[in-house]
Every structure is written in structure tokens, then in C-alpha cells.
C-alpha positions in Angstrom: -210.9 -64.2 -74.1 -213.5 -66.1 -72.0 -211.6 -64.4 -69.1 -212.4 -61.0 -70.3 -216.0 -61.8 -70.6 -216.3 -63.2 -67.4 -214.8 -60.0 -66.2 -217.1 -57.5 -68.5 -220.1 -59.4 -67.3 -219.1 -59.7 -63.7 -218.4 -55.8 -63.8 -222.1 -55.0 -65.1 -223.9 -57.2 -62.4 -221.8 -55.9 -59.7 -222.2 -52.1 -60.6 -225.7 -52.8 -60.6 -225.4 -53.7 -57.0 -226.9 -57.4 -57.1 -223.5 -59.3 -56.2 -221.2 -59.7 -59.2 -219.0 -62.1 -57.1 -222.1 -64.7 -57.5 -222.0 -64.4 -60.9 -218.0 -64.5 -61.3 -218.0 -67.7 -58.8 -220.5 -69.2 -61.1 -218.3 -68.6 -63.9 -215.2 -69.5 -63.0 -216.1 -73.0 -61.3 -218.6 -73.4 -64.4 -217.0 -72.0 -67.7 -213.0 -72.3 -66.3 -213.2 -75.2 -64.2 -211.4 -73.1 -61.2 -211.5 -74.8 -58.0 -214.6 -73.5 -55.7 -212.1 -72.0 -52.9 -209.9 -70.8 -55.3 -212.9 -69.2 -57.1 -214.4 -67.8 -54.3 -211.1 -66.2 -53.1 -210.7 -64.7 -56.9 -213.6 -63.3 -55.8 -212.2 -61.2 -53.0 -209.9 -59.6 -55.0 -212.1 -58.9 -58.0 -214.5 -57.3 -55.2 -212.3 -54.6 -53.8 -211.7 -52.5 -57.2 -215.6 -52.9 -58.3 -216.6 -51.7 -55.2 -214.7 -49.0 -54.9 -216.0 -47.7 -58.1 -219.6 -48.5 -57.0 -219.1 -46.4 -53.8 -217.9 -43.3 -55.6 -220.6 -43.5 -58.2 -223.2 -44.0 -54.9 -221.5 -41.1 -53.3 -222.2 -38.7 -55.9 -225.5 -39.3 -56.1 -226.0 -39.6 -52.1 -227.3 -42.7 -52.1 -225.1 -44.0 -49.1 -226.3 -43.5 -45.7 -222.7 -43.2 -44.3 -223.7 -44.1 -40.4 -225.5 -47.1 -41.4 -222.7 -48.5 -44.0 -219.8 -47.7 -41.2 -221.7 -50.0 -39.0 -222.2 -52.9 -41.4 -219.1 -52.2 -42.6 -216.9 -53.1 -39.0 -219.5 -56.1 -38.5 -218.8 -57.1 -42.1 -215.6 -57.4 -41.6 -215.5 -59.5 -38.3 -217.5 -61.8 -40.5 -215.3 -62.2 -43.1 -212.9 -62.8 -41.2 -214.6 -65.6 -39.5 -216.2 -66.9 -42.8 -212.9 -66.4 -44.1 -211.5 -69.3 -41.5 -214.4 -71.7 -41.7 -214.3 -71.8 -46.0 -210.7 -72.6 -45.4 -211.1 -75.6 -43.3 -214.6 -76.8 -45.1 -214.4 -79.5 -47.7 -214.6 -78.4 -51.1 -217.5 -80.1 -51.9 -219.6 -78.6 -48.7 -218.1 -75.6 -49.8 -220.2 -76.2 -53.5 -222.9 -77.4 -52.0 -223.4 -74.4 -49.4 -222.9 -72.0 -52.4 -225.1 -73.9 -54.5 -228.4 -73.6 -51.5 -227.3 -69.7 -51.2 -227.9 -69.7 -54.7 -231.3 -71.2 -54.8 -232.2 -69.2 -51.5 -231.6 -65.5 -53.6 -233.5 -66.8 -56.1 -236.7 -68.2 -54.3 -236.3 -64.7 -52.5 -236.5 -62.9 -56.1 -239.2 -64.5 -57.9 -241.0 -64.1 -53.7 -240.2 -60.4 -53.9 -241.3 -60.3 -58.1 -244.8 -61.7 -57.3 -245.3 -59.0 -54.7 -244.9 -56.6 -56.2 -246.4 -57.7 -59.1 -249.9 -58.0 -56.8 -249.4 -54.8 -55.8 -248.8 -53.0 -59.2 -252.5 -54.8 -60.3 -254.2 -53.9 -56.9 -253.1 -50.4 -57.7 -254.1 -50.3 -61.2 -257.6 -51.8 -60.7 -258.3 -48.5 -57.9 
């Protein structure tokens, strides 16, 4: 069962477009005590069917700029493929701890981006 919510809630965040895979790391290091490299390569595979459905959803409503993904896309993958190698041969602990600061760095980057736009939504309502 806690599986099946990991996988529900995973799906939401990720078809929202803010990185389910952070979330389902999270959860399965956290709530199933799932090694972090196993974890985060659980990850890879839970992304490829999610994303597929979030690119034919993004089609449809043309909110893909097709040049510009194709592009990220090829260098995306040459990282991977190099991240791929470097989370294999980093300790699992480093590997925790590096997750754990990308983590913190999204969400100063948030609340950052929250604030600013909050100023800006009260500096246009007091024109």
C-alpha cells in the first residue's frame, strides 16, 4: 500500500512539472528505507512513463518549444550519462549528502522566487 501512495503522489508532482523524482527519492530512502543509489535509479525508470505522458499532454496544448527541448534534450543526455558514471562510483553517503544540499538549494530558490513575486503583486496593486 505505502508503495502505491508513493506512486499516486509521485505521479501528481511530476505531472505538475516540479520533479516527481525528488519527491519519490525522498520517499523511498525515507518511508521504505531503499538504499539512496538504488532509490535514485528507481527513479529513472519511474521517469520515462511519467514523462512521456507529460509530453503528450504539453503537446496538445503547444506548450513545447520543440527546437529548444531537442537541444537540451541531446545535452541532457550526455549528462546523464556522465552523472550516471560518477553516482555509481560516489559513496553512498556523498551520494545523500549531495541530494540532501540539491534539496535545500530548490528550496531557498522557491521561497527567493515566492518573495519576488510577492513584491511585485503589492507594488502593482498599490499603482
Amino acid at each position: 500500500m505505502t508503495e502505491i501512495l508513493i506512486g499516486i503522489i509521485s505521479g501528481i508532482v511530476s505531472g505538475t512539472g516540479m520533479g516527481g523524482g525528488t519527491i519519490l527519492i525522498f520517499l523511498l530512502t525515507f518511508a521504505l528505507g531503499i538504499e539512496q543509489h538504488i532509490a535514485q535509479a528507481t527513479n529513472l525508470i519511474f521517469f520515462i512513463p511519467t514523462s512521456i505522458i507529460a509530453i503528450i499532454v504539453n503537446i496538445r496544448n503547444k506548450n513545447i518549444n520543440l527546437k529548444l527541448a531537442t537541444t537540451i534534450s541531446v545535452f541532457g543526455i550526455l549528462g546523464a550519462i556522465i552523472g550516471a558514471n560518477l553516482s555509481i562510483h560516489t559513496d553512498v553517503n556523498m551520494l545523500r549528502k549531495c541530494f540532501g544540499i540539491f534539496l535545500a538549494l530548490i528550496a531557498i530558490h522557491e521561497i527567493y522566487t515566492m518573495i519576488k513575486e510577492n513584491k511585485k503583486v503589492k507594488i502593482r496593486d498599490n499603482k
